[in-house]
C-alpha positions in Angstrom: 28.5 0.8 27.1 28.9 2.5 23.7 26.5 1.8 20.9 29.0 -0.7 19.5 29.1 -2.8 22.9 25.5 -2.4 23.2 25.2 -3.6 19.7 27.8 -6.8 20.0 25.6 -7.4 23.3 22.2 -8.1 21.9 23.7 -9.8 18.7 22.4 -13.4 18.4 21.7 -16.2 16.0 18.4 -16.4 14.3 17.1 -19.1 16.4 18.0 -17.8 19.4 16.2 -14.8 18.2 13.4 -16.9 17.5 13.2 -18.1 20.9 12.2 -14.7 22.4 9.0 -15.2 21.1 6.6 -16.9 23.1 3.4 -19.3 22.9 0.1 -16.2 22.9 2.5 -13.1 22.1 1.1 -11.1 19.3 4.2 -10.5 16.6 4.0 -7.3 13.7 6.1 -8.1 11.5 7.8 -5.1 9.6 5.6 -4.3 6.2 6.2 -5.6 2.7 10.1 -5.4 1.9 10.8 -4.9 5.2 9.8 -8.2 6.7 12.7 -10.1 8.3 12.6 -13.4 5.9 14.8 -15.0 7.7 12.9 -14.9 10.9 9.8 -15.7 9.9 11.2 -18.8 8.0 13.1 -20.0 10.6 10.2 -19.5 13.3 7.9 -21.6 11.3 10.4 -24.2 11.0 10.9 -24.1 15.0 7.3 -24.3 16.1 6.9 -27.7 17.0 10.0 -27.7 18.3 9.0 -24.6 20.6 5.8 -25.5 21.3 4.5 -22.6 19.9 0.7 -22.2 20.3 -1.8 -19.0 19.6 0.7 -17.0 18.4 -0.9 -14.0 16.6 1.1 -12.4 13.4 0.0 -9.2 12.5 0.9 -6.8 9.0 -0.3 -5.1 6.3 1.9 -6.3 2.7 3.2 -9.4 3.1 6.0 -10.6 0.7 7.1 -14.0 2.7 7.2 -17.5 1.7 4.3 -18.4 3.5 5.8 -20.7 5.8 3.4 -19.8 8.8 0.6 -19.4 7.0 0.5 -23.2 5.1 -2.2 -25.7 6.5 -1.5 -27.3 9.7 0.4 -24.1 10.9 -2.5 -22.5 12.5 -2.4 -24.2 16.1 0.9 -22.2 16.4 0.3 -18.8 14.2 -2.7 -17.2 13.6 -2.5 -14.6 10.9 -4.1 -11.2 10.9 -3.9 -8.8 8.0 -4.8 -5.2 7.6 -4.3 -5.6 3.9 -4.5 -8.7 2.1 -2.1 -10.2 -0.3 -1.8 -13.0 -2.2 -0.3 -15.2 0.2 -3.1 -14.7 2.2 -6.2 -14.8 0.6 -6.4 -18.7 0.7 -5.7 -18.9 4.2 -8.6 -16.0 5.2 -10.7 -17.8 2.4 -10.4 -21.1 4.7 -11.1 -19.6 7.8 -7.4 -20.1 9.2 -6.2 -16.6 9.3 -8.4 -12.8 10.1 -8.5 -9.0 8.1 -8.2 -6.6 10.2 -10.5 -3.6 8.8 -8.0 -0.5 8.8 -7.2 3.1 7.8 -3.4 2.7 6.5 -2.7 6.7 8.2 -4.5 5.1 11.3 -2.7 2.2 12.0 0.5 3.9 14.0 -2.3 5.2 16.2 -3.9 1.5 16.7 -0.6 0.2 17.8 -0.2 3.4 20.3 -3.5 3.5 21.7 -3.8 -0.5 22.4 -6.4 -1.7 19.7 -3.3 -3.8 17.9 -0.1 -3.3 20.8 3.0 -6.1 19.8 4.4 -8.0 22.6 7.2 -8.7 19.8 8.3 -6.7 16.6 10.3 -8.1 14.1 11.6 -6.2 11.0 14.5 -5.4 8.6 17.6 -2.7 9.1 21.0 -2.0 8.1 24.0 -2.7 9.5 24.4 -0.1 12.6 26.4 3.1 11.3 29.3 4.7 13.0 26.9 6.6 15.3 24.9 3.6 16.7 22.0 4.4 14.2 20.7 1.4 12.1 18.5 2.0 9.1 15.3 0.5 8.1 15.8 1.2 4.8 12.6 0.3 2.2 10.2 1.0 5.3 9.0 3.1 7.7 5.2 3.5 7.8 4.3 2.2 11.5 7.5 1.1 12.7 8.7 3.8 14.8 5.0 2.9 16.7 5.4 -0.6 17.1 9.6 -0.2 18.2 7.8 2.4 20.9 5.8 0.1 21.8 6.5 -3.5 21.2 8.1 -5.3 24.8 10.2 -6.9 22.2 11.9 -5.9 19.1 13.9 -8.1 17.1 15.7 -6.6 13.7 17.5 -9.1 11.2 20.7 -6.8 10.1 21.1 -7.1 6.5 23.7 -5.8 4.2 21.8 -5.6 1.5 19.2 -3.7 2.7 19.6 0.3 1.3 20.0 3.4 3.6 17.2 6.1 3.2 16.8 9.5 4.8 14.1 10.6 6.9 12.5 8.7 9.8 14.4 5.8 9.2 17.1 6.0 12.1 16.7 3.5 15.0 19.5 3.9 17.8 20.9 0.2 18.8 19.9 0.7 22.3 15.9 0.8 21.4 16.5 -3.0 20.1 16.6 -6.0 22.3 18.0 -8.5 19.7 19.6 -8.3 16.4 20.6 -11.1 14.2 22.9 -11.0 11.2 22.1 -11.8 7.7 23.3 -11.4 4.0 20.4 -11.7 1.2 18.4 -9.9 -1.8 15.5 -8.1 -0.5 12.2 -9.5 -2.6 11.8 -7.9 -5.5 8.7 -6.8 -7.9 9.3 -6.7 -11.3 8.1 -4.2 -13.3 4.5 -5.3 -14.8 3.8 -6.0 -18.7 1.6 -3.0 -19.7 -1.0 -4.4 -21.8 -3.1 -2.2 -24.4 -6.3 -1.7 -21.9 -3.6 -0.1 -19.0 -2.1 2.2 -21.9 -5.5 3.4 -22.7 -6.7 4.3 -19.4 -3.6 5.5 -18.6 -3.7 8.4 -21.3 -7.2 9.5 -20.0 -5.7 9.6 -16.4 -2.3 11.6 -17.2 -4.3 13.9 -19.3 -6.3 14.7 -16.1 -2.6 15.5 -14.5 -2.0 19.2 -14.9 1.7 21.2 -15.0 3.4 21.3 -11.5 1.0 18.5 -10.1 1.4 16.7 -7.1 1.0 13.0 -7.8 0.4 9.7 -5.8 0.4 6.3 -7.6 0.7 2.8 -6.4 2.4 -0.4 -8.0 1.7 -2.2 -10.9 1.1 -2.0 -14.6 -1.5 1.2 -14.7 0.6 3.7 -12.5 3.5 2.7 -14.8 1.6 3.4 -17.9 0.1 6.6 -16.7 3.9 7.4 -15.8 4.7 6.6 -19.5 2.5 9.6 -20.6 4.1 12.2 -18.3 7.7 13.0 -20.2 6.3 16.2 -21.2 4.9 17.6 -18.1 6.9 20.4 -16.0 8.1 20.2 -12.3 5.9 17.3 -11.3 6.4 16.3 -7.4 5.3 13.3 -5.2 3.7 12.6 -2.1 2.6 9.2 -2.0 2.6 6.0 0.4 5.0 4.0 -2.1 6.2 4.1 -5.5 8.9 2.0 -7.7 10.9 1.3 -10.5 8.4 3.1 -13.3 9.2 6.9 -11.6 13.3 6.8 -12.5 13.2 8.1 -15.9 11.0 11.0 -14.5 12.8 11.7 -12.0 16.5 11.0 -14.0 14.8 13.8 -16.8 13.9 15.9 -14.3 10.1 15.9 -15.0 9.0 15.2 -11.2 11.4 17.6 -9.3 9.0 18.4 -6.6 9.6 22.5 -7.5 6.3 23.4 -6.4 5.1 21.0 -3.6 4.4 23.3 -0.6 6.0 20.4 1.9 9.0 19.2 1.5 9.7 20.9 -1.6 11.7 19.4 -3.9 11.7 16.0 -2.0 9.9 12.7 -2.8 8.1 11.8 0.1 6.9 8.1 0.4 6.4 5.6 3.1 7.3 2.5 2.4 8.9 1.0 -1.3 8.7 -2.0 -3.5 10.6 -2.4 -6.9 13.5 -3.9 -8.2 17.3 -4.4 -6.8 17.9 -1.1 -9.6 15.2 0.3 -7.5 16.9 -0.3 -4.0 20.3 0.6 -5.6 18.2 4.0 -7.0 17.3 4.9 -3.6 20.4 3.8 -1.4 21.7 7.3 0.7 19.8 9.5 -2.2 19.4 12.4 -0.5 15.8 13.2 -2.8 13.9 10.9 -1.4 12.6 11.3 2.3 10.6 8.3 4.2 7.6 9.5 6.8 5.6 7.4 8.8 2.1 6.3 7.4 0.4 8.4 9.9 2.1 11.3 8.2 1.9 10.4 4.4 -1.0 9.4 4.3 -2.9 11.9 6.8 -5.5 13.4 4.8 -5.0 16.9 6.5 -1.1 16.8 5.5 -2.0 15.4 1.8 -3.8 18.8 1.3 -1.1 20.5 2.5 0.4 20.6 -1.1 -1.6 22.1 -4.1 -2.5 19.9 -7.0 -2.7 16.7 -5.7 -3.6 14.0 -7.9 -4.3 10.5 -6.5 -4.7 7.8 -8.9 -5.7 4.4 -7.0 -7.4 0.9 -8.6 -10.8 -0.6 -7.8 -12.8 -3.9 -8.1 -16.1 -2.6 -8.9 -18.3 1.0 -9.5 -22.3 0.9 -8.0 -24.3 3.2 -10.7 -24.5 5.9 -7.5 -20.8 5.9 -7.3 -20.4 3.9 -4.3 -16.7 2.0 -5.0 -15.5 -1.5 -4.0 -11.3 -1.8 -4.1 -11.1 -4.8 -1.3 -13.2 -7.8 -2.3 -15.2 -9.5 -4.6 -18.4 -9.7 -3.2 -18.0 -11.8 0.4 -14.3 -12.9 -0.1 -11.7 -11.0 0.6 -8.6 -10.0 -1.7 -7.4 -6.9 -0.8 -7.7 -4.0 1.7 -8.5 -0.5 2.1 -4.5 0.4 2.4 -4.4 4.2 1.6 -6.9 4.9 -1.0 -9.8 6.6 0.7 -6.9 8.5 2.7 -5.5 9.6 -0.6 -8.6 10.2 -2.1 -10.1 12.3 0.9 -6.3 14.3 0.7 -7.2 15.0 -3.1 -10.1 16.4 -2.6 -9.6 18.7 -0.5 -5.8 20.2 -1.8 -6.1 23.1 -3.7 -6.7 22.1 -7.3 -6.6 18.4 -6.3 -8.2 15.4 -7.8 -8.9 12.1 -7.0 -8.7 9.6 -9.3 -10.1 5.6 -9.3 -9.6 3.2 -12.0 -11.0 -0.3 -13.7 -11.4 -2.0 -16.6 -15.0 -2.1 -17.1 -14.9 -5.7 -17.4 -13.2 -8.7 -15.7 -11.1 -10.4 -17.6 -12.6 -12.8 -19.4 -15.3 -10.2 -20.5 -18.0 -11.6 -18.8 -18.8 -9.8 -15.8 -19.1 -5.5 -16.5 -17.6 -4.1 -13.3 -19.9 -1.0 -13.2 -23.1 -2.2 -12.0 -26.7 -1.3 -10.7 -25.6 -2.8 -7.4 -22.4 -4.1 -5.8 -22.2 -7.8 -4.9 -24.2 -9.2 -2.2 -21.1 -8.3 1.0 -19.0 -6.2 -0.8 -18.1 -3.6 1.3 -18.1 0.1 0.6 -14.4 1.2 0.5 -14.9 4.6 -1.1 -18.2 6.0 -0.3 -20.4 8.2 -2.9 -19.7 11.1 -1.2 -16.1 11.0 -1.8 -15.7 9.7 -5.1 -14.6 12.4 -7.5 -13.4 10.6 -11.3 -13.9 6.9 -12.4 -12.3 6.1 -15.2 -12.3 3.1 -17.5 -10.6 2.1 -21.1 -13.9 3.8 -22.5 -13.1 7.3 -20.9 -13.4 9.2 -17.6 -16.7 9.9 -15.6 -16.6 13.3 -13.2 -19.7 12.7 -10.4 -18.5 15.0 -7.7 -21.3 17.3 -7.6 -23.7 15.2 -9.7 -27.1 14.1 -9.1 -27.6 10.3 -9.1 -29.5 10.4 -12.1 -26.6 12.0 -14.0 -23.9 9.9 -12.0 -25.3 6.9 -13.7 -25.3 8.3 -17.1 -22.0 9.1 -16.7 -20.6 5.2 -15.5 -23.0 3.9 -17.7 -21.1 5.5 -21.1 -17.6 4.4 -19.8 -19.0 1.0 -19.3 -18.2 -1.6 -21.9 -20.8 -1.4 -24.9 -21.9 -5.4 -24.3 -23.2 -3.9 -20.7 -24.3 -1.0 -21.9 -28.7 -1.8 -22.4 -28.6 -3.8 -19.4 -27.5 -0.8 -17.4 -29.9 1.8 -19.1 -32.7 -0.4 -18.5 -31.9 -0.3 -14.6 -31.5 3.6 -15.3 -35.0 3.5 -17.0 -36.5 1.7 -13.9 -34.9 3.6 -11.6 -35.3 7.2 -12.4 -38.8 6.8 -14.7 -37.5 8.2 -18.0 -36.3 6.9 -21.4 -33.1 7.1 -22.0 -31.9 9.8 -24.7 -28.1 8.9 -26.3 
């Protein structure tokens, strides 16, 4: 058969498609944008119908209604993040759903080497091309590993979903079901950027040098920080994701990638989140090349390129340095994704930096986020070791190469002033000498 009659062959409806799953089958779902909304909708609709019991569903961003993951649902699904979003939270919070500790660079290799193998996968493409090829479009970071290995793999064909270049192409006769669908992929707006985000956003894209080679996340600080960049020269990017905010840089010609030393000239990313503008932005544009996770975000490949600036957020600075980005004490809210990756692939480019970034309180102004300990079971996501620059709204702390007497002088005048004697009496207590302003 031809890729056409191979694809007209394995083309079903949704439930049918649903049906392949079965009761104790562990199902990855494609990541963020890439989910197939359809599917999971329509599976969670099904399960009493099917009978479906212990089925495990596995990812890192999820963007879904929820369907699966509401009370009552967890005799048929059982939810188990690497990386957890809101949707989530309140079902790990009541004990109904698992996290999944993980590397974002290392989770290709769980899938290949049998700590987290799919008996299904289930993600987004294009329409098949004239070639046989269909597209996964807004993401790529361990799907090649789970279509290798998967004993299933199920891909919800919609129009809407952009074509991208790089490792993106999926031949019709590695998928064993497709079903067809028309609808907007989920879109993130852009963020309001409030006056605290502008001003740590200034002290982080002072810290971004000429020819740098940047990675920034989502949200309203990268897009601030991006805000302070028109004047730079021949900027480039090698980063896990980015949206909406880098278009007028790229559109001015500000990030051209001129001196990356891999893929030069290219914007190398592994997965995206934005707005339809976004998706229409990067839809066959030839500047923008997808890699797996376990490329972009390798630490070793990182350094490849000189300058590298990482810029990622966190929940909470120890006075030794030691960083919490993934809970708040015992619960929680987020994961380790990409940002000791990034942060290791910083450090050790030529010229590189890595960059972590709070406001020094929560937001209600209550709580100071740099404190003399973390919260009782807050994990360590970025160890002292590798923590190079912290900065606040109050300015930017270096402590690579510091002692921990001098690390803690440093946090503690980029704390907020209200925290401020609090914080130099622990310094007092713990290092036996008055403080001198």
């Amino acid at each position: 058969m031809n890729a056409q009659e191979i694809y007209k062959s394995r083309l079903m409806g949704v439930d049918d498609a649903v049906k392949l799953l079965k009761s104790g089958d562990r199902l990855i779902l494609g990541h963020a944008v890439g989910e197939p909304t359809t599917f999971t909708r329509r599976m969670a609709e099904l399960a009493e119908e099917l009978k479906f019991e212990n089925i495990e569903v596995n990812h890192l961003v999820y963007l879904g209604g929820g369907e699966y993951l509401a009370p009552g649902m967890e005799k048929h699904f059982r939810n188990n993040s690497e990386f957890v979003g809101a949707p989530v939270r309140k079902a790990i919070a009541e004990c109904r759903a698992d996290f999944t500790p993980c590397f974002f660079h290392e989770f290709p290799k769980m899938i290949r080497e049998g700590y987290i193998t799919p008996d299904v996968f289930a993600a987004q493409c294009t329409p098949p091309d004239k070639f046989g090829y269909v597209n996964l479009g807004v993401s790529c970071d361990y799907a090649l590993a789970a279509i290798e290995k998967a004993k299933t793999v199920i891909l919800e064909v919609n129009d809407q979903m952009p074509t991208t270049f790089g490792s993106t192409f999926v031949h019709v006769s590695e998928v064993d079901a497709f079903f067809e669908s028309s609808h907007p992929l989920p879109e993130i707006q852009p963020p309001k950027i409030g006056e605290l985000e502008m001003k740590i956003g200034k002290y982080i894209a002072d810290l971004i040098p000429d020819g740098a080679c940047i990675q920034l996340g989502i949200g309203a600080l990268p897009d601030a920080i991006l805000s302070f960049l028109g004047d730079k020269k021949d900027l480039g990017v090698h980063t896990e994701m980015i949206s909406d905010g880098t278009i007028p840089l790229i559109e001015s010609g500000v990030i051209n990638g001129k001196r990356k030393q891999t893929f030069q000239g290219k914007i190398v990313s592994a997965f995206f989140m934005g707005t339809k503008k976004f998706y229409d932005y990067i839809d066959h544009n030839p500047a923008i090349q997808m890699m797996p996770v376990d490329y972009t975000n390798d630490p070793d490949i990182i350094a490849q390129n000189d300058n590298v600036i990482s810029v990622n957020s966190c929940v909470q600075v120890d006075l030794t340095g030691q960083v919490c980005s993934e809970a708040i004490g015992e619960r929680q809210i987020s994961g380790i994704g990409g940002q000791l990756d990034f942060v290791r692939g910083a450090s050790r480019s030529k010229g590189g930096k890595a960059i972590l970034a709070l406001s020094s309180t929560t937001k209600d102004g209550k709580t100071s986020k740099i404190v003399p300990f973390l919260d009782h079971g807050a994990p360590v996501t970025t160890d002292r070791c590798d923590v190079n620059y912290i900065v606040t709204e109050y300015g930017v702390a270096e402590l690579k190469g510091k002692t921990l007497r001098e690390r803690a002088r440093r946090l503690i005048n980029i704390a907020h002033p209200d925290f401020r004697p609090d914080l130099i009496k622990e310094w007092e207590r713990r290092f036996g000498m008055e403080w001198e302003a």
